[in-house]
N, C-alpha and C positions, 0 to 999 in steps of 0.2 A: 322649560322641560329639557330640551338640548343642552343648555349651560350646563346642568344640576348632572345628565346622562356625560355630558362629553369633556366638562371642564375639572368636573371635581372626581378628585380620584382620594378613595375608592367613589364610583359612581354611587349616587343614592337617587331614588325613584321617590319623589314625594306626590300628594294626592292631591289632585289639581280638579277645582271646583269652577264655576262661573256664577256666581247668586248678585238676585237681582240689589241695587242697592238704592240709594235716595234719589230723587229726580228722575228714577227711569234710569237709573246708569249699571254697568254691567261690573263687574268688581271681578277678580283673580284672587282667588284663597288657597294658597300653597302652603299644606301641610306638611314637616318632615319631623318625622319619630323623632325618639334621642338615639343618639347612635355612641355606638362602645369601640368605634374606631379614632385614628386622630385623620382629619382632613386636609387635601390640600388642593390648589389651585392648581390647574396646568395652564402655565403663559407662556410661549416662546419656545415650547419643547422641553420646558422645566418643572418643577413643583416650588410652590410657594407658599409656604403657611404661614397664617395669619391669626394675629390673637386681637382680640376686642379690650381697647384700651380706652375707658368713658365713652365718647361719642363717637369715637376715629378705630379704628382698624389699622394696626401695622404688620409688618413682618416680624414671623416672631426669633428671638435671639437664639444662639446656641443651646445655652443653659434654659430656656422657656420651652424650649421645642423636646430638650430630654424630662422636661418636667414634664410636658405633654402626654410624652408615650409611658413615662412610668405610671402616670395617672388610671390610662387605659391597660396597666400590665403585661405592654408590648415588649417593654425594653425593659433590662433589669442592671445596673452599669455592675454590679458585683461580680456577673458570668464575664465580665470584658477580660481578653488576655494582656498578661503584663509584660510588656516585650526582659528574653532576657531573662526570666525566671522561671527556670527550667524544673524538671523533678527532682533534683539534687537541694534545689532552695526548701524545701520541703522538712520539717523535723521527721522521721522515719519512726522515731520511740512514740510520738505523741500520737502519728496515723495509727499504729498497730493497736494503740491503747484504746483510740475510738472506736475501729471497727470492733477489735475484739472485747474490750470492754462494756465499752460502754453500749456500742449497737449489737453486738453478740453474733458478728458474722467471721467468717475467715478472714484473716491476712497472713499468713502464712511465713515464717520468714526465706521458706524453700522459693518463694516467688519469683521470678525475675523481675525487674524494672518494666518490661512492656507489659508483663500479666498484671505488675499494682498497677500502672497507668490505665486498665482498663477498671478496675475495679475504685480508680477515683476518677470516672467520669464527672461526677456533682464538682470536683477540685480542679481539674486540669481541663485542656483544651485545643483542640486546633485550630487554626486560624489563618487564612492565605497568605497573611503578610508576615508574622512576628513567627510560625511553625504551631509545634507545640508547647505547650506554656502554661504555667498557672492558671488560674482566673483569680481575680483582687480576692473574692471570696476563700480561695484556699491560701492565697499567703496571706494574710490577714489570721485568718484561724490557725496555721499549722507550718505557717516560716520559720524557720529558724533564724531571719534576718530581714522584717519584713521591710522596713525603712528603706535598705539597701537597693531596693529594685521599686519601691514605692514610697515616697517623699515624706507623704503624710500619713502613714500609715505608721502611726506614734500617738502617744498622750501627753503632752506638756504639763506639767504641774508648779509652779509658783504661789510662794508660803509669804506672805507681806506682815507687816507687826503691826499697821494699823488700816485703817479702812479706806487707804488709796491707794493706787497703784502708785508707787516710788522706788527709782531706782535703789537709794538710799534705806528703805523700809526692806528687803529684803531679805527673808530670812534661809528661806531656804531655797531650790530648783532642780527640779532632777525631769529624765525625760524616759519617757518609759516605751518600750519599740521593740518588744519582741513576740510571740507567738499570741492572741487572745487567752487560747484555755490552757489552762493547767496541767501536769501531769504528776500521773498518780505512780499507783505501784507499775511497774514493767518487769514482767520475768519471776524473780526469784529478789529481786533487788529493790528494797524498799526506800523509794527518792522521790521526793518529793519538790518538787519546784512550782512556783507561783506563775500564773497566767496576768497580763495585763491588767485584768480586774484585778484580782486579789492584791497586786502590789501598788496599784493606784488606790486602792480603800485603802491600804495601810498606810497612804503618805497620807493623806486624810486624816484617818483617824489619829496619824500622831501629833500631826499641826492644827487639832480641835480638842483634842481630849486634856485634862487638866488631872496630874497627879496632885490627890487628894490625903494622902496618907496611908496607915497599913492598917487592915482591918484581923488580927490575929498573925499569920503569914501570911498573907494575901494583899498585896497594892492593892490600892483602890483609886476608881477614875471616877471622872466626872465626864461625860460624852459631851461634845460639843454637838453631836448629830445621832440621830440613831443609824445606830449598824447598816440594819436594813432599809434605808434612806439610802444612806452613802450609796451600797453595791448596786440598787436599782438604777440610782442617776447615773452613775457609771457605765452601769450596761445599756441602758436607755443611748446613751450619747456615742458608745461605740457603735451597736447593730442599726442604728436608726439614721445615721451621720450620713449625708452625702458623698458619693467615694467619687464621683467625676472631678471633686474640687480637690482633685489627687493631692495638691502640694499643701496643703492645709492640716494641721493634727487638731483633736481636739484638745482643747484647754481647759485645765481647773485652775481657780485663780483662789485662794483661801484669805480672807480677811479675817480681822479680829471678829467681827460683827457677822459673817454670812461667808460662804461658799458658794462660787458660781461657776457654771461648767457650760463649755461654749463646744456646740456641736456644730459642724462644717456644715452648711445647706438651710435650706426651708423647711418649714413644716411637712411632711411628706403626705403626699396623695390628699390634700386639699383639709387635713388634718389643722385645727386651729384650739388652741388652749380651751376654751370653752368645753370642747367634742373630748378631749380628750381627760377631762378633767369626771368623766361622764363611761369613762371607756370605748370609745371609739374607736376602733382597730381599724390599723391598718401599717404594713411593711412595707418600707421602700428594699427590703436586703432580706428576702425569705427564705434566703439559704442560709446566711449567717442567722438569722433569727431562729431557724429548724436546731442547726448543730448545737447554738447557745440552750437552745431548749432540751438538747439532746445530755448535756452535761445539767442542766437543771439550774443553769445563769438566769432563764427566761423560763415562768413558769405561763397562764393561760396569756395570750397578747389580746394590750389593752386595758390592762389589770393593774398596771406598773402604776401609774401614774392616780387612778384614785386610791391608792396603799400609799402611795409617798404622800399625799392630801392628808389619808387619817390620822397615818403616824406623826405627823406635825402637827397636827393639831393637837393629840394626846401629850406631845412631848415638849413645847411649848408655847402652842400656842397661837402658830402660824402657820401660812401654808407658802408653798413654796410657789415662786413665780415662771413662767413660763412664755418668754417674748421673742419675737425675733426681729436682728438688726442687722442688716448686713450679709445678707446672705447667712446669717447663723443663728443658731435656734438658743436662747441664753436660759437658765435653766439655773435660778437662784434658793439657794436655801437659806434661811435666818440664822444663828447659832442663840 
């Protein structure tokens, strides 16, 4: 009961019985609830957390211990500040368009820089060390230049002619690193430019689709994928991606045979293909997952993943696979 009161922090109070047992002998039956904190050991004037690995108990690693707390919705690595990317890193057309847009609040362009910085509290941040600062979540969503201040904070795409990676097989490569979402009308001035998604389904869709001929005036295709497959896995692998493995982008890799799209991280929040095939919900990044939702990228969470099941199946036949190897969550479609 001292260990349990004095060692383990946060402290937890378990329910401590004495019942009699075989031979006459006295037995110790300590009860302890499940708890919705993460735990740790105090030794030496320190904290030391420990994960159950088969029969042995270790310390658990960098990366295991932020899995931990995101698990319990302590930590969320998206709020983290990015040293060095200040409110200028910021697209200013694209802020004005969300709030006023799309969320129907003010932003006013009479505003100063300190009254927006209050009004994008969810975006920016203070922080003792780096000042004030982004958080990954708003440059991600609304940089003008997210790469430059965050490494992996891109989409790599790679178009091969046949069904291996070959240097020699390579058809096409481009890399994609600038703001998430789209922007629309602004003002009086009708401009339209592409979001991340949008122009990563269009590499897609051009290095799967097959010109088929003309049906009257009208081209006609043959879809390597459907539409709405493509922009799901896409957004799926942007908002749900690991962003601690900062220097990592995600990757689509296009074969003649299948398209696979490789998201930075684990499964999130203990999330495993089975659960998810079933709609299990759950966000590692609920802020980027809210704003996608907010443009209508992301419609109920959860939902994503048995819609990319039907639609393969309706459209040929398969369903898409969902593994992870290496720290990354692989995320294969058939063509």
């Amino acid at each position: 009961m001292n260990v349990a009161r004095d060692a383990v922090r946060p402290p937890i109070i378990p329910l401590f019985q004495v019942v009699r047992g075989v031979e006459g002998r006295d037995i110790a039956a300590v009860s302890v609830t499940r708890g919705y904190d993460v735990y740790a050991m105090l030794r030496n004037n320190s904290l030391r957390y420990y994960i159950r690995v088969g029969s042995t108990c270790r310390e658990a690693s960098t990366e295991e211990l932020q899995r931990l707390f995101q698990r319990r919705n302590r930590i969320h690595v998206e709020l983290s500040p990015v040293a060095s990317a200040q409110f200028s890193a910021l697209d200013q057309r694209r802020l004005a368009e969300y709030f006023v847009d799309v969320r129907g609040q003010q932003y006013p362009a009479g505003y100063d820089d300190a009254e927006r910085q209050v009004v994008l509290a969810e975006f920016m941040t203070d922080d003792d060390v780096v000042g004030r600062a982004c958080t990954i979540a708003g440059l991600v969503l609304f940089g003008e230049s997210p790469r430059r201040f965050l490494l992996g904070a891109s989409v790599e795409a790679t178009a091969f002619a046949g069904t291996e990676e070959s240097v020699g097989e390579v058809l096409d490569r481009a890399e994609f690193a600038g703001p998430l979402v789209r922007l629309g009308n602004v003002g009086d001035r009708a401009l339209r430019e592409d979001g991340v998604v949008e122009s990563v389904s269009s590499f897609i869709e051009h290095h799967t689709s097959r010109w088929t001929g003309v049906a009257g005036a009208v081209r006609t295709e043959d879809r390597g994928l459907p539409r709405t497959v493509v922009r799901e896995a896409i957004v799926n692998a942007i908002v749900h991606r690991d962003y601690s493995l900062s220097a990592r982008p995600v990757q689509v890799r296009i074969f003649s045979d299948r398209v696979v799209i490789l998201s930075p991280g684990r499964f999130p929040n203990g999330i495993t293909p089975a659960s998810m095939a079933i709609g299990t919900r759950a966000a590692r990044n609920p802020l980027i997952v809210d704003t996608m939702r907010d443009y209508g990228y992301v419609e109920k969470l959860g939902l994503g993943v048995p819609m990319m099941i039907r639609a393969m199946r309706r459209f040929n036949d398969t369903e898409p696979e969902f593994t992870e190897r290496d720290e990354t969550v692989v995320a294969t479609f058939y063509r």
